[in-house]
C-alpha positions as CSV (number, residue, x, y, z in Angstrom):
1,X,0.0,0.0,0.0
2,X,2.9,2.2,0.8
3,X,4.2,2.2,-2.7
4,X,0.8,3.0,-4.6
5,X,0.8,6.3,-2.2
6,X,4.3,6.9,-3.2
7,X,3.1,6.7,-6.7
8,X,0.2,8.7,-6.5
9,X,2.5,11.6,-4.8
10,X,5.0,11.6,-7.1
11,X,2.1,11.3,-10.3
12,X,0.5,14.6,-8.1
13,X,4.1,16.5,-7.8
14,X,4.3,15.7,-12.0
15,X,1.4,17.0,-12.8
16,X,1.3,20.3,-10.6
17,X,5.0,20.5,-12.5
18,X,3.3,19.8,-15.7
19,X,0.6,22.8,-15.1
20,X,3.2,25.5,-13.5
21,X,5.2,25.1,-17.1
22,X,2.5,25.1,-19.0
23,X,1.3,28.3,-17.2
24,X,4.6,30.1,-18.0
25,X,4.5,29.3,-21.8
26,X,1.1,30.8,-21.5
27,X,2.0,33.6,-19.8
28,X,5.0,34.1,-22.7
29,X,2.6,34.1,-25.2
30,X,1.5,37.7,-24.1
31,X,-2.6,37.2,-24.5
32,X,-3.5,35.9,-21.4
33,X,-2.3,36.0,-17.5
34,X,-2.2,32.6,-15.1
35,X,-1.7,32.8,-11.8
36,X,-0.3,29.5,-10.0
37,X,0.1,28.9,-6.1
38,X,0.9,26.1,-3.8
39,X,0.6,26.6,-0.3
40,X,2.2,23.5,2.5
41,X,-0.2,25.5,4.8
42,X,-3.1,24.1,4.0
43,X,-1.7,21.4,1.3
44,X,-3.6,23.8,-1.4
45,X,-3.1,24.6,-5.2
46,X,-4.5,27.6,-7.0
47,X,-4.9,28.3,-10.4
48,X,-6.7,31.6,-11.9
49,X,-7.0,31.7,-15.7
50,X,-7.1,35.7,-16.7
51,X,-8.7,35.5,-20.8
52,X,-6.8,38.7,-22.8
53,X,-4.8,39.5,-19.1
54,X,-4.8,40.7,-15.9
55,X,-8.0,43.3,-15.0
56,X,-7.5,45.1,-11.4
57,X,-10.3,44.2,-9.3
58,X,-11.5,41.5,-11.4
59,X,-11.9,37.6,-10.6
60,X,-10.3,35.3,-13.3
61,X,-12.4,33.7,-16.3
62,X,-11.5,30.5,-14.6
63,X,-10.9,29.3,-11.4
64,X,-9.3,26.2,-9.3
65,X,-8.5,26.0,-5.8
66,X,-7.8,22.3,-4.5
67,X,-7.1,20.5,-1.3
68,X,-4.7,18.1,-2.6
69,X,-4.5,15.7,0.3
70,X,-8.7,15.7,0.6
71,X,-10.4,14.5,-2.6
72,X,-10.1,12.0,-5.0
73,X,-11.0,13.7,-7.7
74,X,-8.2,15.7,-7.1
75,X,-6.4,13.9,-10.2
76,X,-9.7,14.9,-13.1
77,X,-9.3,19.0,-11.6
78,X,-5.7,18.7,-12.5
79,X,-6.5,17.4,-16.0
80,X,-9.0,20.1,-16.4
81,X,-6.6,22.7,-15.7
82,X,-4.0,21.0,-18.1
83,X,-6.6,21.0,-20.6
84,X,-7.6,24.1,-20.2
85,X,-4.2,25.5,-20.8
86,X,-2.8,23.4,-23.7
87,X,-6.5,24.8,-25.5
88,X,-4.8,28.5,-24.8
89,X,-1.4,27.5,-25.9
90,X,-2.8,26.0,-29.2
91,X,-5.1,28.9,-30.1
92,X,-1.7,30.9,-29.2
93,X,-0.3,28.9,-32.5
94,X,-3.3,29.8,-34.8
């Protein structure tokens, strides 16, 4: 049982790696603003798409905030968010 947990950890730490470089090539792309944040707080990532940038005193077009160590569905929210930003990335291309 130890090692599956092992697993899952390291497949979590990939794929919060995975979203935080795909959020700077976004970001480098000039259209659109991503803010990424990890806290060992409260075990918690953030993720707050901007569409066309940054607005002061706006919310972001789309938003995540997970507990990693509290859901199972912890792994689909990732993949959302990776989705989410490869879609950005490949209308960046067009």
């Amino acid at each position: 049982m130890k090692k599956r947990n092992r697993n899952c950890k390291k497949n979590l730490e990939s794929r919060i790696a995975q979203i935080t470089a795909l959020s700077v090539r976004v970001k480098q792309q000039g259209k659109h603003d991503v803010y990424v944040r990890y806290s060992s707080i409260y075990d918690g990532f953030e993720v707050d798409i901007f569409i066309g940038g940054y607005k002061n005193k706006f919310p972001g077009n789309y938003n995540w905030c997970l507990w990693l160590n509290s859901s199972r569905s912890i792994f689909k929210s990732l993949s959302q968010i990776r989705a989410k930003l490869n879609s950005l990335l490949a209308e960046g291309r067009r």
